[in-house]
N, C-alpha and C positions, 0 to 999 in steps of 0.2 A: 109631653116633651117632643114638640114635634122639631126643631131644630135635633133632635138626634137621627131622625131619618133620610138625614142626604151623610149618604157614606161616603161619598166624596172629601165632605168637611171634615168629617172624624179622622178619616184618612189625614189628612193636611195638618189635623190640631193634633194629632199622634207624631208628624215627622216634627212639629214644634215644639212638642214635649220633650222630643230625644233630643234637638236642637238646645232646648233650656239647660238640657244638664250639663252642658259645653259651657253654655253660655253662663250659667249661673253660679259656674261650678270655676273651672280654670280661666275663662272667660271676665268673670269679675275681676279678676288680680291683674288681668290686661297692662290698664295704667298705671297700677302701682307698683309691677316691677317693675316701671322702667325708672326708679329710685334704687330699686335694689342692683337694678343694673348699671348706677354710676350714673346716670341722671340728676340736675336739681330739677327742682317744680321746675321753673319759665321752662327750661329745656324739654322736659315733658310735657307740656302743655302744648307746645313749637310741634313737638314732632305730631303728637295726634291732630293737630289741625294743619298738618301738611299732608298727614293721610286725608282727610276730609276734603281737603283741597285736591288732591289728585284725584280723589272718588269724583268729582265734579266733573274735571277736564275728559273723563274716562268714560262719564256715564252717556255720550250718544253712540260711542262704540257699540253698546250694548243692542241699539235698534236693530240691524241685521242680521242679527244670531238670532234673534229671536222672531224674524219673517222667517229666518231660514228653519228652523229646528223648533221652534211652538217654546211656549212659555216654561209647562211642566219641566222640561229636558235643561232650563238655564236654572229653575230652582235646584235642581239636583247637581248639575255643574259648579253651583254656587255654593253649594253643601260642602264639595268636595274641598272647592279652593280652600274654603275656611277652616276647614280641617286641617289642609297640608300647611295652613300660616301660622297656629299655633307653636309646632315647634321653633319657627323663625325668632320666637322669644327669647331662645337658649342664647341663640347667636350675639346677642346683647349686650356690649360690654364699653357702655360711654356712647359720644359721641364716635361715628366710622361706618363702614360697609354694613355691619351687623344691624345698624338701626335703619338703614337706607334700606337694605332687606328687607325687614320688616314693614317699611310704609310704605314699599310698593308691593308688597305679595298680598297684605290685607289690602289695602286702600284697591284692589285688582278683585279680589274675592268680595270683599262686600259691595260693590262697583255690580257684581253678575248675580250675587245673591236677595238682596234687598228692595228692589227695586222689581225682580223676579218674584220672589215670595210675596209681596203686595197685591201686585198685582193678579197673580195667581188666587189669592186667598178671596180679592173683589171679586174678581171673574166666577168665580164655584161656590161663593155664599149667597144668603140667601137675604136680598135688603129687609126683608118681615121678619128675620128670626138674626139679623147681625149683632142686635147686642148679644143677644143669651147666646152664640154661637161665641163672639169675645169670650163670653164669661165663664166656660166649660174650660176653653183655650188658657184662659190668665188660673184659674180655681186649680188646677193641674200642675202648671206652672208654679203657685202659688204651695203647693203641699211637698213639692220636689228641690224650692229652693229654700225648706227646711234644713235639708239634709247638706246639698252640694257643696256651700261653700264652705261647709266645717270638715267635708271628707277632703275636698280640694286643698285647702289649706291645711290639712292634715297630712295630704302628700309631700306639699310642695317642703314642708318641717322635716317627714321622716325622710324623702326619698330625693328628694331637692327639682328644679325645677325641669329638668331634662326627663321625668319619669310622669312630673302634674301636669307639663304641657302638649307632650307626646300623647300621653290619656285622654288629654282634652279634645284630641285633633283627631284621634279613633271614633270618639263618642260623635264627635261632630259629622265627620264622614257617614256616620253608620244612620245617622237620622234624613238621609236620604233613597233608605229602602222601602218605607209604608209607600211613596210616591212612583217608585212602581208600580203599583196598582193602581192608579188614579189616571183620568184622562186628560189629552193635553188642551188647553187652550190656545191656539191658531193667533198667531199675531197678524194680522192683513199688510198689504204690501203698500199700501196707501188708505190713510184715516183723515180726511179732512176733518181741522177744528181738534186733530185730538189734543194737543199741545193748548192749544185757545183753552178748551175747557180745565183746565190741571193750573191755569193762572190762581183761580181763589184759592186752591191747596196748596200751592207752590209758597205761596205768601204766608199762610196758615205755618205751614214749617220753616221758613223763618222764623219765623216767634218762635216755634218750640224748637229747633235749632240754638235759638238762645239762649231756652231756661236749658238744655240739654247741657250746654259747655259749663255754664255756671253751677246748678240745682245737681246735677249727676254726675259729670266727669271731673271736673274741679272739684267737686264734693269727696269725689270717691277719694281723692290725694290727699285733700285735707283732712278725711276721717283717719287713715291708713297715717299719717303721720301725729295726730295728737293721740292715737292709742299705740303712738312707741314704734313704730314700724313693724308689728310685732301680725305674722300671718293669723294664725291662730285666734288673735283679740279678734283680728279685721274681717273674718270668715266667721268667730263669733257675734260680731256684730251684724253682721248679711243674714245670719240664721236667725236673731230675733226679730230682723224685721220684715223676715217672711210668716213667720209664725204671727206677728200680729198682723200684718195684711191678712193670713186665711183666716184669724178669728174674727178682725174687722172687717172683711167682705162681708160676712155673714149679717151685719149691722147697719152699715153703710148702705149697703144693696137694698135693702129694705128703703131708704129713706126715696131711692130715684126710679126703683121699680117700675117697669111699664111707663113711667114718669113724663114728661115732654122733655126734648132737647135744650132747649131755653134754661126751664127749673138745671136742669143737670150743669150746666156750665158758671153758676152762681156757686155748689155746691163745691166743683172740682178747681173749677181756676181760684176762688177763697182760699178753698186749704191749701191748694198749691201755692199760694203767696205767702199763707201765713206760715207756712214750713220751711221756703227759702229764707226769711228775715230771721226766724228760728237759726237754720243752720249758720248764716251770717255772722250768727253772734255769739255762738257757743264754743268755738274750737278750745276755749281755755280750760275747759272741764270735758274729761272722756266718757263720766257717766251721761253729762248732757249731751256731748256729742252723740252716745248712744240711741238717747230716745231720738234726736233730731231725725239720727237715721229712720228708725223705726215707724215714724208719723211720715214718712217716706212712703210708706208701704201703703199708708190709709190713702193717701194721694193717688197712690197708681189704679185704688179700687174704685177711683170717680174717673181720673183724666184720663185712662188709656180708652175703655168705653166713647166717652163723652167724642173724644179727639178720634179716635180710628173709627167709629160709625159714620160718622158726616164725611169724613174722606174716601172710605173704603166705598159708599153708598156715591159718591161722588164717581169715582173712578170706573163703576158698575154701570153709569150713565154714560159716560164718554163714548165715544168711536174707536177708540182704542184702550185698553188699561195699560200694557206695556208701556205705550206712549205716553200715558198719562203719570203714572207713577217714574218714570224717569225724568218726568220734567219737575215734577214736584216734591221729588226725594233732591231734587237737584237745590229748590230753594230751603230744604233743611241743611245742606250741605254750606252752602250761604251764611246760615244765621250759625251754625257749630264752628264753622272753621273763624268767623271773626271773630263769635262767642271769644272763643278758645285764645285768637291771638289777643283779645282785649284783656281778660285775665291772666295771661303772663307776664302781660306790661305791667300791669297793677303790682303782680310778685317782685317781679324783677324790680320796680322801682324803692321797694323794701317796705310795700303796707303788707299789712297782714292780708291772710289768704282767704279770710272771710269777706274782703272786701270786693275779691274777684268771684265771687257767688253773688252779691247783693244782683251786678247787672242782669241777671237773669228776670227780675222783677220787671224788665222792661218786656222780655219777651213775655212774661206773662203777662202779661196788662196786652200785647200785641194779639195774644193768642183770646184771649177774653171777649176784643172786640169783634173778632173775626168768627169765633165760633157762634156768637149773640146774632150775628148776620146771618150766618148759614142758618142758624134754627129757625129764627124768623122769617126765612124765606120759605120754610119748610115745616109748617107748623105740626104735622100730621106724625113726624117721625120723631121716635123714642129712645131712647135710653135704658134697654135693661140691664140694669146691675144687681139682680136678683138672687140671693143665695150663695152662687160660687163664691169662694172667696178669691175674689183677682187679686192677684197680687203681680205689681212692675213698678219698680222704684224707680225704672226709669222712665223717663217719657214717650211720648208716642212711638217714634223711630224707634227701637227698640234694638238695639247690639248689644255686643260685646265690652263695649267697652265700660 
């Protein structure tokens, strides 16, 4: 196991784990209380893809803090923000100030967090050991969001939302103390070509950008509404399909072990297709909404590998990774926020809300051809899905919401 010998990593997939229980935890219920907040769907849909949208306009501000002050110091700055935006949930209440609060404190926090943490994560991994270093990362992950979103949703019932989102925003803040211990990464003052190179993964996230508004976040409202708007079901439903992701890692991982890039993106973009057209079509029945969820989970044990190694490995190559991960979180920021506004049109025009999930199949077919290129340009580099069981229902980018 020689991926467990750079303690640097461990360090980083330790501040991740505490990071997930935020994120997996009060973090899930993100978008779907902003129904409980006096929100419809399109309006929900509107607002997170105005956060995404401002995430965009926001993300070259990020370049100078991070010449100035090193990479490690904006992960942890980023931890914090994300923390203190949590409780901005409470503040909630319809259309007003309370939600404008809200998509600029996050759309600000994940704007310094995300794009930090990427790149941090390329810079101090290890490209010979990136998949099984994923795989430790999601396996972890993956056994923690067992628990989170049934305690989460168990708060937000007994204790109401001011007690699950406050919790959320401690837990998050706190997952930025392992990273004092770790060393910073140096962002240079000048990288020729680093922005050039982040063009194939800029494009890359686009596509999962796409399947991300449809396949994940529009999923998440559609699921939270045909199981009754009811916390408890919705937090029950998150907990089975983490439980079958760690038993399906353990299976899956096997089939692309050590594998080639190539085989892996047959395996991952397939089921990812064949799970969007699933959810597309099930909202009428909650027991099948359930499983849809759940084969969710088997998807994240191929596509977050498959997708974060050719990018992370990408970024590792560059002249810069700050630079580079800000220009290429910038074109997932792209395909999420039109995602997003193309599926509230769909609502808003009065089709059902399966039919604002289907467009995701376009970003996946985007995302297919794009990763078929990278592998085959790259014949050499692998795919371990080995054992952990990964578990991320959602796509590559990986938030909150």
């Amino acid at each position: 196991m020689a991926f467990f010998h750079n303690r640097t990593v461990n360090l980083v997939n330790l501040h991740y784990v505490i990071g997930s229980v935020a994120m997996g935890g009060g973090g899930a219920f993100f978008s779907v209380y902003l129904l409980k907040a006096g929100l419809s769907v399109p309006a929900a849909l509107l607002a997170l893809a105005a956060m995404f949208a401002l995430r965009l306009v926001l993300r070259m501000m990020l370049l100078p803090f991070g010449i100035r002050f090193g990479v490690r110091r904006l992960v942890m700055l980023g931890a914090l923000l994300m923390g203190s935006s949590y409780p901005f949930l409470v503040g909630v209440h319809g259309l007003g100030a309370g939600l404008l609060a809200l998509v600029v404190v996050s759309a600000l926090a994940d704007t310094v967090y995300w794009p930090s943490y990427h790149a941090y994560f390329a810079a101090i991994g290890d490209a010979d050991h990136r998949g099984q270093q994923l795989g430790v990362r999601e396996a972890i992950t993956a056994s923690l969001g067992i628990v989170t979103p049934l305690f989460f949703g168990w708060l937000l019932v007994a204790f109401g939302p001011r007690t699950a989102f406050f919790a959320t925003g401690a837990v998050q803040a706190l997952s930025a103390i392992p990273l004092l211990f770790t060393p910073d990464v140096k962002t240079p003052a000048r990288a020729p070509g680093a922005f050039r190179a982040a063009i194939s993964s800029a494009m890359l996230f686009v596509g999962d950008g796409w399947v991300a508004a449809g396949y994940f976040i529009t999923w998440q409202i559609a699921l939270f509404v045909a199981l009754g708007e009811s916390y408890l079901a919705y937090g029950g439903a998150l907990a089975v399909a983490a439980l079958v992701g760690a038993v399906g890692g353990l299976l899956l991982g096997r089939w692309i072990d050590a594998g080639k890039g190539g085989r892996a993106v047959f395996y991952a973009v397939g089921l990812l297709a064949a799970v969007i057209a699933m959810r597309a079509s099930v909202l009428h029945s909650p027991v099948l909404a359930v499983t849809a969820n759940a084969l969710g989970a088997l998807v994240g044990c191929l596509y977050v590998p498959t997708m974060m190694t050719a990018v992370y490995n990408q970024a590792k190559r560059s002249p810069c990774v700050l630079r580079f991960q800000i220009a290429a979180e910038g074109g997932w920021d792209v395909g999420v926020t039109t995602g997003l506004s193309a599926a509230a049109a769909i609502v808003w025009s009065g089709a059902s809300i399966g039919w604002a999930i289907a467009p995701s199949l376009v970003g996946a077919a985007f995302v297919f051809v794009l990763l078929r290129r990278y592998y085959a340009a790259h014949p050499a580099e692998t795919v371990d899905a080995h054992a952990p069981p990964e578990f991320q229902s959602q796509p590559a980018e990986a938030s909150r919401m």
